[in-house]
VOPAGU-2260 file (C-alpha; in pm, 1 decimal, decimal comma):
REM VOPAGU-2260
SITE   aa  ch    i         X         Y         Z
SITE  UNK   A    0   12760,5    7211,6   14880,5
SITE  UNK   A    1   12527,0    7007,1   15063,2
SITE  UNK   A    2   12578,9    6635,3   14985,4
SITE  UNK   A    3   12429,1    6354,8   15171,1
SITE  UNK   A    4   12580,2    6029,2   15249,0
SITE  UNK   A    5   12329,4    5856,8   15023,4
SITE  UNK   A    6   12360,5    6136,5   14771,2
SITE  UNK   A    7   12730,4    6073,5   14729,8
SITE  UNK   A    8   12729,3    5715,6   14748,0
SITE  UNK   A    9   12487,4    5794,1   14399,9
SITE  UNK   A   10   12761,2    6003,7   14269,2
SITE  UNK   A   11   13056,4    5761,9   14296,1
SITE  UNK   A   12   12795,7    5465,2   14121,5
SITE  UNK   A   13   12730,2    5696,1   13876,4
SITE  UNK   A   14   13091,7    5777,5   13828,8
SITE  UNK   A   15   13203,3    5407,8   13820,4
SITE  UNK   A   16   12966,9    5332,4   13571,2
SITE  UNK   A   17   13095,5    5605,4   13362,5
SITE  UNK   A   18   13421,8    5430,4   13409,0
SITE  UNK   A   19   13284,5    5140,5   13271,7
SITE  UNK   A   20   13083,6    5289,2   12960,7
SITE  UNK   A   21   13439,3    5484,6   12866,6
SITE  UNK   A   22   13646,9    5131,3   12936,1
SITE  UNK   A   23   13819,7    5112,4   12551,9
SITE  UNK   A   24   13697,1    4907,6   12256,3
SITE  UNK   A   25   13958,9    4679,6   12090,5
SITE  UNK   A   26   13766,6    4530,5   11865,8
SITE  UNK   A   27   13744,1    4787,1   11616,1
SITE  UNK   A   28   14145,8    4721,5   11606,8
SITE  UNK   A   29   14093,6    4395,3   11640,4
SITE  UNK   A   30   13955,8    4416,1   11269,8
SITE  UNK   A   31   14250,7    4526,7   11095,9
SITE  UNK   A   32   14424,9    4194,8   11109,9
SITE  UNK   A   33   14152,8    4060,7   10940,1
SITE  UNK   A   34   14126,8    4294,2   10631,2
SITE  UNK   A   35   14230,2    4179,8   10287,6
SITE  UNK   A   36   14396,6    4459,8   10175,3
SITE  UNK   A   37   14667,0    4504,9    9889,4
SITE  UNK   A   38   15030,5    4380,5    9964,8
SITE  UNK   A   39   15379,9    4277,3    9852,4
SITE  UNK   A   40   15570,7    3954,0    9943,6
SITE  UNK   A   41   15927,2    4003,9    9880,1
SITE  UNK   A   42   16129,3    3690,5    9817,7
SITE  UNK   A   43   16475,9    3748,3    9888,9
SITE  UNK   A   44   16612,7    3460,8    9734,4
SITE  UNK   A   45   16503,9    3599,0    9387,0
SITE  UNK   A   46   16628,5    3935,5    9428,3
SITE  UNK   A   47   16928,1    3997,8    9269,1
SITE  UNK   A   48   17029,9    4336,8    9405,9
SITE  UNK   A   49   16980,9    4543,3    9085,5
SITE  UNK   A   50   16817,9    4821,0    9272,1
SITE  UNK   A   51   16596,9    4879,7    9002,1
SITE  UNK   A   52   16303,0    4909,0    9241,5
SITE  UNK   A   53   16505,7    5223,1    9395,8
SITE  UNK   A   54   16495,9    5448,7    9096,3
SITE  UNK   A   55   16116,7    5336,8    8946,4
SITE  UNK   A   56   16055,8    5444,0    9315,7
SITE  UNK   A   57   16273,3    5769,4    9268,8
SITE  UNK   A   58   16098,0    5844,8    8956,1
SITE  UNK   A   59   15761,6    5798,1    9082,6
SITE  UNK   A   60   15842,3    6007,4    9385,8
SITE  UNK   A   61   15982,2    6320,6    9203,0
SITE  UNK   A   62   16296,6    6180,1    9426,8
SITE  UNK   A   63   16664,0    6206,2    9347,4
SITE  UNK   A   64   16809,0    5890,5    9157,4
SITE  UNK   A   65   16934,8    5632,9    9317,6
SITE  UNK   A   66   17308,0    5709,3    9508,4
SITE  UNK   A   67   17587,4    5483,9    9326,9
SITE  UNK   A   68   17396,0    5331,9    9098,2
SITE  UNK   A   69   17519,6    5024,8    8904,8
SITE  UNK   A   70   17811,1    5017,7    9153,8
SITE  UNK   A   71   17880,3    4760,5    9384,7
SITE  UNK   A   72   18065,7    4976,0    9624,9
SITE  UNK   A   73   17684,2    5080,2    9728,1
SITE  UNK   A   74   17622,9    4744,7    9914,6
SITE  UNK   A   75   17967,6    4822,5   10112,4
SITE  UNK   A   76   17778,6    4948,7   10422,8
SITE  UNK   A   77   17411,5    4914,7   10494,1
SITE  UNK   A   78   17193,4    5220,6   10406,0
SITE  UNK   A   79   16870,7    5311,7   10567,8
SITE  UNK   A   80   16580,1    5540,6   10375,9
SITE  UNK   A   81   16606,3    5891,6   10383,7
SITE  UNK   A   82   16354,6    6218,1   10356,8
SITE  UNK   A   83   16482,1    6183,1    9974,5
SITE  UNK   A   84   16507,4    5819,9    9974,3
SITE  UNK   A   85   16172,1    5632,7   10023,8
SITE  UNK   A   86   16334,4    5252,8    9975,2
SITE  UNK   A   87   16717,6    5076,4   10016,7
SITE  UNK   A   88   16829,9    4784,6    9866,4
SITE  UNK   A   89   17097,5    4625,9   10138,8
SITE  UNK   A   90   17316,7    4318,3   10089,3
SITE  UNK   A   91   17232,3    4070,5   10376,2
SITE  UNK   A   92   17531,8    4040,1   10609,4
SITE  UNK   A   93   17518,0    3634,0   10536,9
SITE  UNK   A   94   17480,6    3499,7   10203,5
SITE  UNK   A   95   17344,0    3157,9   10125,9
SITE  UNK   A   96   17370,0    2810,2   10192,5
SITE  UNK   A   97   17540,4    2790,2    9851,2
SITE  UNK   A   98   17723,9    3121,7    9836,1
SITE  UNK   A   99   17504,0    3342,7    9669,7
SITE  UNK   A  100   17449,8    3675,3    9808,6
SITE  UNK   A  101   17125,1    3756,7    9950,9
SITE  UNK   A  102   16975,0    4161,2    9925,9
SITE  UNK   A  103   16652,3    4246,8   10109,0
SITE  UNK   A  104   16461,2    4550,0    9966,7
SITE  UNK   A  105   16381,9    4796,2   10271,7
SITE  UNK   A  106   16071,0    5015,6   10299,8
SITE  UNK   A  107   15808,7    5137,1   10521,0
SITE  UNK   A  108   15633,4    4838,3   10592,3
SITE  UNK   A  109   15252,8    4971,5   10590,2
SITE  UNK   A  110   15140,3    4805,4   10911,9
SITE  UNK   A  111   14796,0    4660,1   10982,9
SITE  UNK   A  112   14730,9    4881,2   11359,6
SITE  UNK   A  113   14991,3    5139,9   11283,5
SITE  UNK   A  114   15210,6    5265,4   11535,4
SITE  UNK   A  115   15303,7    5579,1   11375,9
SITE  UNK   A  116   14967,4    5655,1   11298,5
SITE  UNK   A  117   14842,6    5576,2   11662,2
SITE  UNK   A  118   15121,3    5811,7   11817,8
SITE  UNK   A  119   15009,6    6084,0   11541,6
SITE  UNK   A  120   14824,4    6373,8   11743,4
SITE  UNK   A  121   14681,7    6537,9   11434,9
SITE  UNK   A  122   14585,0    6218,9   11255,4
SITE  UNK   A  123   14847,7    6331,5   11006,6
SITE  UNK   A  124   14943,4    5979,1   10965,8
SITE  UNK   A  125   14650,0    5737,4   10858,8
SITE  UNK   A  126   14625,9    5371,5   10757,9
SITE  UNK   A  127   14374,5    5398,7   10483,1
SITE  UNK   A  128   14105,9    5147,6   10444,5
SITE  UNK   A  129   14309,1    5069,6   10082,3
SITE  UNK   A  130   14578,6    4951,6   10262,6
SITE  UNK   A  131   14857,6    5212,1   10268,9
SITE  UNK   A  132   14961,8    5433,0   10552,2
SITE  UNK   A  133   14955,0    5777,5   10451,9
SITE  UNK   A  134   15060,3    6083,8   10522,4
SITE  UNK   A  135   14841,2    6440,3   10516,6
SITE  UNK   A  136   15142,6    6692,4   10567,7
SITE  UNK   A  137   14882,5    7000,1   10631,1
SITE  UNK   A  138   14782,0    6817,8   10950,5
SITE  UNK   A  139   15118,9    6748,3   11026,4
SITE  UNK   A  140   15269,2    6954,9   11394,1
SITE  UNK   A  141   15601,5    6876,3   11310,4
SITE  UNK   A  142   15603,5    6719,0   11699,0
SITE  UNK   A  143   15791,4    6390,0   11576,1
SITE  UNK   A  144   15615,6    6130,5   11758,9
SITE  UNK   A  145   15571,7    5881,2   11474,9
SITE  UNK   A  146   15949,7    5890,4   11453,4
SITE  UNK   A  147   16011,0    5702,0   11797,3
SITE  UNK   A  148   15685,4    5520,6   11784,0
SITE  UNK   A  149   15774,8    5329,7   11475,1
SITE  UNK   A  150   15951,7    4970,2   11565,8
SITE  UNK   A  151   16086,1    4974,9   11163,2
SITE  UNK   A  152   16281,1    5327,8   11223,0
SITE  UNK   A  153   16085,1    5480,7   10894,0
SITE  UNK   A  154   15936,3    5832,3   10898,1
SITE  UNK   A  155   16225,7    6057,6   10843,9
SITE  UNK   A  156   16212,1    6471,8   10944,4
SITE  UNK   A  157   16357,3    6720,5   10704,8
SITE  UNK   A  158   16535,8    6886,8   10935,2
SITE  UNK   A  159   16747,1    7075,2   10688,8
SITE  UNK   A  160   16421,4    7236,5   10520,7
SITE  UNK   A  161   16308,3    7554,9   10631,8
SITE  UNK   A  162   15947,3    7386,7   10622,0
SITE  UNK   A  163   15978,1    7043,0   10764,3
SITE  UNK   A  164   15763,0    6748,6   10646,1
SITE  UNK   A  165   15759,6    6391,6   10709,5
SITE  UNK   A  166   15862,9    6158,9   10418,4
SITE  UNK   A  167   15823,8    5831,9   10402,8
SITE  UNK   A  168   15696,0    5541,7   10151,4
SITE  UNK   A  169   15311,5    5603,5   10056,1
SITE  UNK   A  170   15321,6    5226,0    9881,9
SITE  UNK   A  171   15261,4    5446,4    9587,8
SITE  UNK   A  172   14883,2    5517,5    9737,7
SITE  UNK   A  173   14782,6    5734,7    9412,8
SITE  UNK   A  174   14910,1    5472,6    9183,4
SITE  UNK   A  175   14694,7    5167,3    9365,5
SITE  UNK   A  176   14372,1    5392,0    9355,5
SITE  UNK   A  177   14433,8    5407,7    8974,2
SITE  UNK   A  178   14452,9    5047,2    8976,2
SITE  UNK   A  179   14797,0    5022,5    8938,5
SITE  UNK   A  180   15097,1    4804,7    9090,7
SITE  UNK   A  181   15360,3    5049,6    9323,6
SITE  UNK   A  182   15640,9    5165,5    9119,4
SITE  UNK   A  183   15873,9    4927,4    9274,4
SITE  UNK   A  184   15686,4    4598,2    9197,2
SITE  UNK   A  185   15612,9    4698,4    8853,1
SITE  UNK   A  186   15954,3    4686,4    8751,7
SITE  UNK   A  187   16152,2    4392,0    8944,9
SITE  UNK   A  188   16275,1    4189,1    8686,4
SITE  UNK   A  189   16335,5    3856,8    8885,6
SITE  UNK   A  190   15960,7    3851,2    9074,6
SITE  UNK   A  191   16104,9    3888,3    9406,4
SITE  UNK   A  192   15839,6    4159,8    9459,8
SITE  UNK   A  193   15460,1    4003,5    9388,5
SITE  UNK   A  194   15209,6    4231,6    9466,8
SITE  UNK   A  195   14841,3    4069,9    9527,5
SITE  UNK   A  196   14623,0    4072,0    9822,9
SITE  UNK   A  197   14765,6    3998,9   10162,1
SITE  UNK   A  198   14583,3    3666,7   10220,5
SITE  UNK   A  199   14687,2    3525,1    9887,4
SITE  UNK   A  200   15060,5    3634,1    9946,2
SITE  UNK   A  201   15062,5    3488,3   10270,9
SITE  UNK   A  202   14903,8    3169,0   10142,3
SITE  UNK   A  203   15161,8    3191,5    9804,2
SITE  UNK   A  204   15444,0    3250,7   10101,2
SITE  UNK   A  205   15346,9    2943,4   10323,6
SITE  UNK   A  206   15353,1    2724,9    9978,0
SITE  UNK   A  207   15721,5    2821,3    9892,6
SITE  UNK   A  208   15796,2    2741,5   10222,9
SITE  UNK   A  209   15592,2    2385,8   10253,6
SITE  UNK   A  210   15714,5    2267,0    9917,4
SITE  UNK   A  211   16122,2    2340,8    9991,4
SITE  UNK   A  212   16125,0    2325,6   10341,1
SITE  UNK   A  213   16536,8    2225,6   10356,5
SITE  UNK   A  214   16562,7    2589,3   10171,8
SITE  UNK   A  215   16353,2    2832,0   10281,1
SITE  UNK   A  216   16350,3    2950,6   10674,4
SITE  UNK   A  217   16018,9    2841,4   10819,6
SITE  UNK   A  218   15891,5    3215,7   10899,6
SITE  UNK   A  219   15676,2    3437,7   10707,1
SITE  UNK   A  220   15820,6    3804,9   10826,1
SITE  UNK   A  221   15520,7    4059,0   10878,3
SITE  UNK   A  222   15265,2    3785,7   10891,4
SITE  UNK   A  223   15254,1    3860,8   11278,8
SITE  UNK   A  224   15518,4    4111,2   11395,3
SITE  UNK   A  225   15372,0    4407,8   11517,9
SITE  UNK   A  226   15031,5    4310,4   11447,2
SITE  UNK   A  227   15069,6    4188,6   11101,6
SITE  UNK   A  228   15224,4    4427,0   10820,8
SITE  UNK   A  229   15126,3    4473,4   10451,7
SITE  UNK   A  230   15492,1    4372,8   10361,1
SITE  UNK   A  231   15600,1    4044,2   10403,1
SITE  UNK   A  232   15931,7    3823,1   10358,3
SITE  UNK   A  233   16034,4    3486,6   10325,4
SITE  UNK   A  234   16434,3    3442,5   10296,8
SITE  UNK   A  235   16703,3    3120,1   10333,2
SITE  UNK   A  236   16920,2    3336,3   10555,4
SITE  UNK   A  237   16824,1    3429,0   10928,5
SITE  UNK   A  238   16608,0    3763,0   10974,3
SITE  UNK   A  239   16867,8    3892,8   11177,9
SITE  UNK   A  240   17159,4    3868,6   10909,6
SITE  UNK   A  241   16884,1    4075,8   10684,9
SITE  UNK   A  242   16814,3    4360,5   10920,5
SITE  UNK   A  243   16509,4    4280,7   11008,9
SITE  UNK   A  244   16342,3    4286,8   11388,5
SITE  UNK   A  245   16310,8    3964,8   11575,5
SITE  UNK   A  246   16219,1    4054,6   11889,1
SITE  UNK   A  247   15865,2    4170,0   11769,7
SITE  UNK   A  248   15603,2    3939,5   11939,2
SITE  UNK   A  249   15260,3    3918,4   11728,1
SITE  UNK   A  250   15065,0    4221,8   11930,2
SITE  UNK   A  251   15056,6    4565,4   11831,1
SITE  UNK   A  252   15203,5    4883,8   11996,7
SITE  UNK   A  253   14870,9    5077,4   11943,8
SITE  UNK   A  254   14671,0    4750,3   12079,3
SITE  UNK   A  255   14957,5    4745,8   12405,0
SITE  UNK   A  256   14864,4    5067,0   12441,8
SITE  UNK   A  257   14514,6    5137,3   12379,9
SITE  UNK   A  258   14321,3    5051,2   12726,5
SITE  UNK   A  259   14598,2    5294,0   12922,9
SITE  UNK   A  260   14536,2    5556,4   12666,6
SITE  UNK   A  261   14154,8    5544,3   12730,1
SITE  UNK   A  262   14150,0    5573,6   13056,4
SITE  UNK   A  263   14309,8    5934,8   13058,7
SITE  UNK   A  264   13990,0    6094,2   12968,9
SITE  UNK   A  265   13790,0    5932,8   13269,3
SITE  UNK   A  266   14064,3    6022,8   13504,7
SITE  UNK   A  267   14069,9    6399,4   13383,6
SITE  UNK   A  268   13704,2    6399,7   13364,0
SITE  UNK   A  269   13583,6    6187,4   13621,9
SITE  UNK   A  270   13814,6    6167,1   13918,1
SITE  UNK   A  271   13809,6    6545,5   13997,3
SITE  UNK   A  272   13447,7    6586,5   14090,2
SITE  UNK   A  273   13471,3    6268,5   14243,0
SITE  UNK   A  274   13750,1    6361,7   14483,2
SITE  UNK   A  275   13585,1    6708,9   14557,7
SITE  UNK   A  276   13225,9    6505,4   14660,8
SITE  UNK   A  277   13438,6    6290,7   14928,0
SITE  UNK   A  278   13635,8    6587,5   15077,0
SITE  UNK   A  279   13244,1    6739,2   15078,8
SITE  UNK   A  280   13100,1    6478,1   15276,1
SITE  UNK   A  281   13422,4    6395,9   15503,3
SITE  UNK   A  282   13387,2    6757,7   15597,1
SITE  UNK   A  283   13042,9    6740,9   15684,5
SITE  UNK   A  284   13044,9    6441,5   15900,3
SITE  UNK   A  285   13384,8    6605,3   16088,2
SITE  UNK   A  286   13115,5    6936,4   16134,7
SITE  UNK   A  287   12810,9    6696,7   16218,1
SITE  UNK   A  288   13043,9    6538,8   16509,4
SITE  UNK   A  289   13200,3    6829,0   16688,2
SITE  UNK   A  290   12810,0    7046,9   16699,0
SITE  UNK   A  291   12728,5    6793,6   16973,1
SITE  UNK   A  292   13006,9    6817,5   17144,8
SITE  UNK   A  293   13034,3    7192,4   17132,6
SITE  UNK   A  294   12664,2    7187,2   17227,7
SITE  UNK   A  295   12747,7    6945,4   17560,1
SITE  UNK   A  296   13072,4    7222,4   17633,3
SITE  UNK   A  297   12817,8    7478,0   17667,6
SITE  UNK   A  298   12526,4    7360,6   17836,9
SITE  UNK   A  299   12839,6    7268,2   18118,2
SITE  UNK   A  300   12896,0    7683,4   18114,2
């Protein structure tokens, strides 16, 4: 190969610039935050723990019915959603200022920048420009990654199927492109599920907490953590005592990760011919220095 020192000095510009060009884009991301899309704001102060969001949700799903249903002995231990199970209701582990016990409805929480989608190598996973994430099980690998990507511990394996899916809440996807409420809003009796756009609910959520500020806890949950989530809370008992996350700051996982991620394809790419053109010209310029004085060693002879 016979490279120049001006000729590779043109290579590694051209390669930097490359670099530069293939440097990630965040503000297509960046965009998510912003878009309107369909949500539910879950009050748990009006939720009364009848679980009747668990079997509309059940029935809506083809799923089993709901495990203990009409007992109270279900709210003994906290249960999390299974490949059969797409939402819990949980008992909080505090009650209220005044006593009453407190339930939180739990769910996948449809976030804006998706970490489970992100982490998804066949694009099984998708966050869908209506809103919900869903999930396209004929792409699906079976390799699991969405599982330990997600901060909210949702997408479940089926590990005792001899053809393995992921489940998971759709935030009944088919039934919002028909125009329709989820299942699990539709029903609630007390309107501790309102489903509405996400800027309205977060507006409705700010005003419950503005106008009874010695009741409500000043936080709207999902407004920010992880990047924002289609599901949101507001509550009179801490997060914590409800489950929930608190040591999610306001960035997401797929943003934290995004400019690392892009950089593989220049260092794969890139770096290889790159490296090859400098051990090139280092050779040459070794050669170029020891002709002269092999040519000095022999005029001596």
């Amino acid at each position: 190969m016979d490279l120049s020192r001006r000729t590779f000095i043109k290579f590694a510009g051209a390669a930097g610039a490359a670099g530069v060009v293939a440097r990630p884009k965040t503000a297509a991301a960046s965009t998510l935050h912003t878009v309107n899309t369909p949500a539910v704001l879950v009050d748990t102060t009006r939720c009364v723990g009848c679980r009747g969001c668990e079997a509309a949700c059940g029935e809506a799903n083809s799923l089993p019915a709901p495990a203990l249903a009409g007992q109270e002995a279900v709210f003994s231990k906290r249960r999390q959603t299974d490949v059969s199970v797409y939402t819990v209701v949980n008992r909080a582990a505090a009650d209220s200022k005044q006593g009453e016990a407190r339930f939180v409805k739990k769910q996948c929480m449809h976030c804006l920048d998706p970490a489970c989608a992100s982490a998804c190598l066949a694009k099984a996973l998708e966050k869908t420009a209506a809103g919900p994430v869903v999930y396209h099980k004929e792409r699906c690998l079976g390799c699991r990654y969405c599982m330990v990507a997600c901060q909210f511990d949702i997408p479940k394996f089926e590990f005792d199927s001899p053809a393995p899916y992921i489940s998971k809440c759709s935030f009944c996807a088919d039934r919002q492109a028909q125009g329709l409420q989820p299942a699990c809003a539709s029903v609630c009796p007390t309107g501790a599920l309102q489903f509405g756009h996400r800027a309205d609910l977060v507006e409705e959520a700010r005003t419950r907490i503005y106008q009874n500020p010695d009741k409500y806890v000043h936080h709207v949950y999902g407004e920010e953590e992880a990047g924002g989530t289609n599901w949101l809370y507001i509550t009179d008992v801490p997060f914590d005592k409800l489950g929930f996350r608190t040591d999610l700051g306001p960035t997401s996982p797929p943003e934290l990760t995004r400019t690392a991620l892009a950089a593989v394809p220049f260092v794969l790419t890139l770096w290889p011919p790159l490296l090859m053109g400098l051990y090139t010209f280092t050779k040459r310029r070794d050669e170029a220095s020891a002709k002269p004085r092999e040519s000095k060693e022999a005029h001596h002879d």
